[in-house]
C-alpha positions as CSV (number, residue, x, y, z in Angstrom):
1,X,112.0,137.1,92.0
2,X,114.8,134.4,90.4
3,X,111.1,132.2,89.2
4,X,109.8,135.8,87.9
5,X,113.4,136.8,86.1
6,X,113.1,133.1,84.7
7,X,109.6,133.3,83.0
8,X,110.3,136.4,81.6
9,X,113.6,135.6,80.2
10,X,112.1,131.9,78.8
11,X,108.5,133.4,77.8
12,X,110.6,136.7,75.9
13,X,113.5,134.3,73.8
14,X,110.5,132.4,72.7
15,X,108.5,135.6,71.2
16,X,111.6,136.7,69.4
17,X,111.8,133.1,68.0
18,X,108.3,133.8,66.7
19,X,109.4,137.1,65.5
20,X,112.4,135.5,64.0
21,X,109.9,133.2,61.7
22,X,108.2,136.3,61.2
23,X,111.6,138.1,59.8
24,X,112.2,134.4,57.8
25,X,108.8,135.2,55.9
26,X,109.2,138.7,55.5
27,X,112.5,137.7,53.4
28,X,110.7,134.9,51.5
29,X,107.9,137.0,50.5
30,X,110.5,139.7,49.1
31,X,112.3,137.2,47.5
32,X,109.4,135.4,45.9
33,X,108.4,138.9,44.9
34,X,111.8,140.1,43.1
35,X,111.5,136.3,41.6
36,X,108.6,136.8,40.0
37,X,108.8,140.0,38.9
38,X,112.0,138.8,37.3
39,X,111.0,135.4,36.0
40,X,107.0,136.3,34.9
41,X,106.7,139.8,34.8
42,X,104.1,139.8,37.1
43,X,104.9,141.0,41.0
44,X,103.6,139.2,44.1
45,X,100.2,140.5,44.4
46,X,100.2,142.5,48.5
47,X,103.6,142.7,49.2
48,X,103.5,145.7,50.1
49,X,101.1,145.0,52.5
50,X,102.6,141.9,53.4
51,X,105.8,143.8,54.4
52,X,104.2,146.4,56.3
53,X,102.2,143.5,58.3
54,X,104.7,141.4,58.9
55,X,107.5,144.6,60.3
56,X,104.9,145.2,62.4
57,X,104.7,142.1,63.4
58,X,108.7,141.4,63.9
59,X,109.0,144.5,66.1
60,X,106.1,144.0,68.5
61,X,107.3,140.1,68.9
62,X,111.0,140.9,69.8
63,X,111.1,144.2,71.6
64,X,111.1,142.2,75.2
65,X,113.6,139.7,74.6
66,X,115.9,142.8,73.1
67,X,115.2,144.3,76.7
68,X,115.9,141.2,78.7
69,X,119.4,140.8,76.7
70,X,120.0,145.1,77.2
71,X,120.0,145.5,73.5
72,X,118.4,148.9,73.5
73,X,120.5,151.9,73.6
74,X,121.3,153.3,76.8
75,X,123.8,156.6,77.5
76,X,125.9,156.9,80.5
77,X,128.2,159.0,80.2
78,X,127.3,161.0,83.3
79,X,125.7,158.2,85.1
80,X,128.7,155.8,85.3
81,X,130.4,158.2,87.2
82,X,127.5,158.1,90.4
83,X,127.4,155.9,93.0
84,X,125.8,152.8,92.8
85,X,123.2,153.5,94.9
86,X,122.5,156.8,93.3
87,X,122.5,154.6,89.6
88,X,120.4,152.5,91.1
89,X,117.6,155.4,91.9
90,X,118.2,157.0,88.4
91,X,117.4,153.8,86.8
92,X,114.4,153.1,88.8
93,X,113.2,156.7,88.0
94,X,113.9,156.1,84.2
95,X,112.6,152.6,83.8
96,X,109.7,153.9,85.9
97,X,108.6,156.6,83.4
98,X,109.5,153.9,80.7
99,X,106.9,151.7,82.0
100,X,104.3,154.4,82.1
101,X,104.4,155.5,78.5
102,X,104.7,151.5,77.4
103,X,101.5,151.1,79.7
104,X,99.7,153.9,78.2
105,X,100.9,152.9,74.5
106,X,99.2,149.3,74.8
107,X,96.2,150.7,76.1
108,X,95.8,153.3,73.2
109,X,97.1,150.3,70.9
110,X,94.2,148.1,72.0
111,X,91.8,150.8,71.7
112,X,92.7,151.2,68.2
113,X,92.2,147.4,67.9
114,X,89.1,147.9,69.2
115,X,88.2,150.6,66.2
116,X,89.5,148.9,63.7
117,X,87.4,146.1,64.7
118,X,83.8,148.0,64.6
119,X,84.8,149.7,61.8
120,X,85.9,146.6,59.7
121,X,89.0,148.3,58.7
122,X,91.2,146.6,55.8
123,X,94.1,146.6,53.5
124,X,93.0,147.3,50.2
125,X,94.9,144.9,48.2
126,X,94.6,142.0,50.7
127,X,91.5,142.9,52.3
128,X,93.1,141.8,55.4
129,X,91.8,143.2,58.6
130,X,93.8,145.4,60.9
131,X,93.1,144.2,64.2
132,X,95.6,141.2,64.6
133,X,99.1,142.5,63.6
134,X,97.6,145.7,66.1
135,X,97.3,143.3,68.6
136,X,100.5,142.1,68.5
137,X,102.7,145.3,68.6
138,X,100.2,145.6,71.7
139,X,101.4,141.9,73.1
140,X,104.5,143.2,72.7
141,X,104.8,146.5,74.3
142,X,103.1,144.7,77.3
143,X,106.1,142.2,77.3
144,X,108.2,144.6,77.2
145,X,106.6,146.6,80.2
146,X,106.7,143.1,82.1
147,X,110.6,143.2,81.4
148,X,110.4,146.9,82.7
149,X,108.8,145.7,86.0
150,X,111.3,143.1,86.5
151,X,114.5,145.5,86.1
152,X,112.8,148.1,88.3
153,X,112.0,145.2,91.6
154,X,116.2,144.4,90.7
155,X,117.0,148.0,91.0
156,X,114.8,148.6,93.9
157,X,116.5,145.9,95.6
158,X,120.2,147.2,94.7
159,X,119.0,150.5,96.1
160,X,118.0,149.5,99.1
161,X,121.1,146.9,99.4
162,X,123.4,149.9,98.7
């Protein structure tokens, strides 16, 4: 479990390192845009696009590691006041359900991939195709499902420990 809880932790801070040189482009494209609509009167031609693509992009690449560090917002107000062992079952319940939809949301992400792929879809400015940046919010929901599987075993184990 400790080689599993490793991997995941080492494989996730290096996909939100990616996601960070995503976030670093992101800004110089916007900045490069302002610039030159400033110094030549003349925007960036697809930043819009750009932007859109490279959001995407960020979100998909750091949603694990923002799991692994428990970055996402959590309520327990009721929940702090149970036993551990019960706390335990809850979040196994919650992370369990969690896990589901993130399953089923790759899946439908990759079949849209898939689409976007027979169909040639585009961006208009850019005539970039869709299927990559799709691909990556998929890469990273499964990540994030991976770091879903990893707390449930833990919380499985404090259940049964309790």
């Amino acid at each position: 479990m400790e080689k599993f809880r490793k991997f995941i932790e080492a494989f996730s801070l290096n996909l939100d390192r990616l996601g960070r040189v995503v976030i670093f482009l992101l800004m110089l494209l916007v900045v490069a845009n302002v610039a030159s609509r400033r110094l030549f009167a003349s925007p960036v031609r697809g930043t819009v696009e750009g932007v859109e693509f490279l959001t995407a992009m960020a979100i998909g690449l750091c949603l694990a590691y923002c799991a692994v560090q428990g970055g996402h917002v959590a309520v327990g107000f009721f929940t702090d006041r149970l036993r551990p062992r019960t706390q335990a079952v809850l979040e196994v319940f919650v992370k369990s359900l969690s896990l589901v939809f993130l399953v089923l949301a790759c899946w439908r992400i990759v079949i849209y991939a898939q689409r976007t792929i027979i169909t040639g879809q585009q961006s208009l400015t850019l005539s970039l195709p869709y299927y990559p940046f799709v691909l990556v919010i998929a890469f990273g929901f499964f990540c994030y499902a991976l770091v879903l599987v990893l707390e449930i075993l833990e919380n499985i184990g404090k259940a049964v420990k309790s």
